[in-house]
C-alpha positions in Angstrom: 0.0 0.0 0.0 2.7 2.4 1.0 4.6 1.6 -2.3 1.8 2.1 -4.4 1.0 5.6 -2.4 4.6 6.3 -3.2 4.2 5.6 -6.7 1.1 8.1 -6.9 2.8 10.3 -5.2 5.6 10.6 -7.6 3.3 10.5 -10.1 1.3 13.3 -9.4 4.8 15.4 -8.4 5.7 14.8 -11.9 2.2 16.4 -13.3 2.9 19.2 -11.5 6.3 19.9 -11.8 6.6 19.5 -15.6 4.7 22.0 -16.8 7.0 23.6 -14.6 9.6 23.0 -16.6 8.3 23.3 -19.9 7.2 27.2 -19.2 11.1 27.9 -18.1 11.9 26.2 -21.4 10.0 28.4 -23.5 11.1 31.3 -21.5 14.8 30.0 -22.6 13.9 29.7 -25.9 12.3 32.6 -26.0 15.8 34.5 -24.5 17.8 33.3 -27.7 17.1 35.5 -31.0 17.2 33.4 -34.0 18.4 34.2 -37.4 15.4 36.3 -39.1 14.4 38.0 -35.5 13.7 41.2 -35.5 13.6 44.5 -33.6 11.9 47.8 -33.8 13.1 50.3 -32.1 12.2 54.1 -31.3 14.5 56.3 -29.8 14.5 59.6 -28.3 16.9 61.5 -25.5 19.7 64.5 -25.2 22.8 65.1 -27.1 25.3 66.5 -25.2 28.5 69.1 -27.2 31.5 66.9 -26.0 34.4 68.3 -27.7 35.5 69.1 -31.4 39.2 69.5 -32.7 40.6 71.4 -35.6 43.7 70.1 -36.4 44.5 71.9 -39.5 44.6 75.3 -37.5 48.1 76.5 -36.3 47.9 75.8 -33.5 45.4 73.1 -34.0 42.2 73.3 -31.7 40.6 71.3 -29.2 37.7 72.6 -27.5 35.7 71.0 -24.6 32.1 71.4 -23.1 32.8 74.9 -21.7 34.5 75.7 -24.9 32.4 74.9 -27.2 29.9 77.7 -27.3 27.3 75.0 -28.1 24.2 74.0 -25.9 22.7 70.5 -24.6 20.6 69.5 -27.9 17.7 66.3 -28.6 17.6 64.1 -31.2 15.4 61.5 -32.0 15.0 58.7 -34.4 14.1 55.2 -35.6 15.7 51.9 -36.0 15.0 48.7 -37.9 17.5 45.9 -37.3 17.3 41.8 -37.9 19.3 39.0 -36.9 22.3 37.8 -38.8 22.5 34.7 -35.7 22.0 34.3 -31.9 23.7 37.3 -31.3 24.4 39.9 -34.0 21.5 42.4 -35.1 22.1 44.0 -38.6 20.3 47.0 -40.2 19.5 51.0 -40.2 18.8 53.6 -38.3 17.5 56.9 -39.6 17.2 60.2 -37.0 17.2 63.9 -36.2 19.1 65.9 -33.7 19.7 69.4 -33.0 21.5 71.5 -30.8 21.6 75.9 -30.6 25.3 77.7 -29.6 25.7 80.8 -27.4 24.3 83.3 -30.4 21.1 81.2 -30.5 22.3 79.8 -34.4 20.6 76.3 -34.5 22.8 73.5 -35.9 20.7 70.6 -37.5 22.0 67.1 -38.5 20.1 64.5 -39.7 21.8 60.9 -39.4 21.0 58.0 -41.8 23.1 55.3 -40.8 23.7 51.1 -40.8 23.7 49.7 -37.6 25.2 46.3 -36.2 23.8 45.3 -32.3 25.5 42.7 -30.2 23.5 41.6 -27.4 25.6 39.4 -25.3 23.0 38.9 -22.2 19.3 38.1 -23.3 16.2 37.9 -21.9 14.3 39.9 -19.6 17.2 42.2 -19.0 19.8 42.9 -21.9 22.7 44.8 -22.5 22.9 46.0 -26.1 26.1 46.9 -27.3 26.2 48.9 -31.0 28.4 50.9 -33.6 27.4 52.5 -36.1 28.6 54.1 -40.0 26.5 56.2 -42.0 26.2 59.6 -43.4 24.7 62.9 -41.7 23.3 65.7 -43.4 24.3 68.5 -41.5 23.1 72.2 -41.5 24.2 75.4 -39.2 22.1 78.7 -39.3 25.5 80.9 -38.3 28.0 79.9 -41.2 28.3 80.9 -44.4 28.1 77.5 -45.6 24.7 76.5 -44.6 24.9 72.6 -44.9 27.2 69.9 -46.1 27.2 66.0 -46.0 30.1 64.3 -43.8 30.7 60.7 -42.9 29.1 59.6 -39.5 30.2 57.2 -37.0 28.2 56.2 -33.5 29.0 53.8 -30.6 26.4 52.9 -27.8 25.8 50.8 -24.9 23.0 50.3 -23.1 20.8 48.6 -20.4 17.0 46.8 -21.6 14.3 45.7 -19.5 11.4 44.0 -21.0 8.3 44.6 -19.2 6.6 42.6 -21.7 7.7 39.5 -23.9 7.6 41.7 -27.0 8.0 45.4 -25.5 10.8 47.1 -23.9 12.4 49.7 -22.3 16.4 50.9 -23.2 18.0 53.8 -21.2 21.3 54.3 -23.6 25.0 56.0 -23.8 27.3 56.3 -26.9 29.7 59.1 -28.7 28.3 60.1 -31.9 32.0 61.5 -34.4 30.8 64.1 -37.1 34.0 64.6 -39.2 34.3 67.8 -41.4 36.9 67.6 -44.2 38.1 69.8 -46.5 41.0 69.3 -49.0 43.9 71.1 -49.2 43.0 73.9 -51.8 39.4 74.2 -50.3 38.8 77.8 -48.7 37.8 76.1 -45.8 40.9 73.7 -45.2 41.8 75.3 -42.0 38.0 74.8 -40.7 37.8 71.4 -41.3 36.5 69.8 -37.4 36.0 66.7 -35.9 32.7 67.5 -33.4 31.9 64.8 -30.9 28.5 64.4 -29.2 27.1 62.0 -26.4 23.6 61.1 -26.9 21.6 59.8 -23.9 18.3 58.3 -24.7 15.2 56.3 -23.6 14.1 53.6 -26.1 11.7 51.5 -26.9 11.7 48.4 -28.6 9.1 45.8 -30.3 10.6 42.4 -30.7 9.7 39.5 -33.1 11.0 35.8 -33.2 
């Protein structure tokens, strides 16, 4: 009698513990992207003037926050990646930021850019780690040359918590390099600049398997 109790007994653990264990195991699933995931993501936050340097002035030029002449900015924008693997997120990112100086001249740039994501910890927390190469279409109310196009080049790290399976929140940090370059024999050689920015930004992101 006591065996077959014991037998019952085991049984009836095992009908209650296995569904148990197949939830965690489609939460684990769930936690690894697979090739042809994708993510959504909308992005908004402050940019922040962090230095720029002139190096074709004599003496070249480095200027820092309290040099720069150049208020705390926004930018927004939108991103569309998919999954090369487990891991590795590939795609684009198109945005807007802006920023005024001292003289109230608004400088403008708008960022169109591919964008490769490596997510090394996944699941309801995640730590997205990008870079970024693109182009930016830049414009500045207070120079005589209102806007040009220069190379762009972003890195970013940041912090994800998924409230819902699908939906989630990213608070973010990265260095965004504009690069300026004239040619030797341009009339603005001596001007040419490499500005720096930090954006800080709040994101959020729709996921797909």
């Amino acid at each position: 009698m006591r065996k077959k109790n014991l037998v019952l007994l085991l049984l009836l653990s095992v009908l209650i513990i296995a569904p148990l264990f197949a939830q965690d195991e489609v939460k684990v699933r769930y936690k690894e992207y697979d090739k042809g995931s994708s993510m959504f993501t909308f992005r908004a936050g402050v940019s922040i003037p962090t230095f720029y340097y002139r190096p074709f002035k004599d003496p070249a030029i480095v200027a820092f926050p309290d040099e720069m002449n150049t208020k705390i900015g926004g930018l927004g924008s939108i991103r569309y990646q998919g999954f090369v693997n487990s891991y590795l997120a590939l795609g684009g990112e198109l945005g807007y930021q802006f920023t005024y100086d001292d003289g109230e001249d608004l400088f403008t740039s708008v960022p169109f850019q591919a964008k490769l994501t490596y997510i090394p910890l996944q699941g309801t927390f995640e730590i997205p780690l990008s870079v970024g190469i693109g182009f930016a279409y830049n414009s500045y109310s207070g120079y005589e040359k209102p806007s040009f196009l220069s190379f762009l080049t972003t890195i970013e790290a940041g912090f994800s918590w998924y409230f819902k399976q699908n939906w989630g929140l990213t608070l973010s940090a990265g260095l965004d390099l504009i690069p300026e370059i004239y040619l030797a024999k341009h009339p603005h050689y001596d001007q040419s600049t490499l500005g720096a920015f930090m954006p800080i930004t709040l994101s959020i992101t729709y996921r797909s398997n």
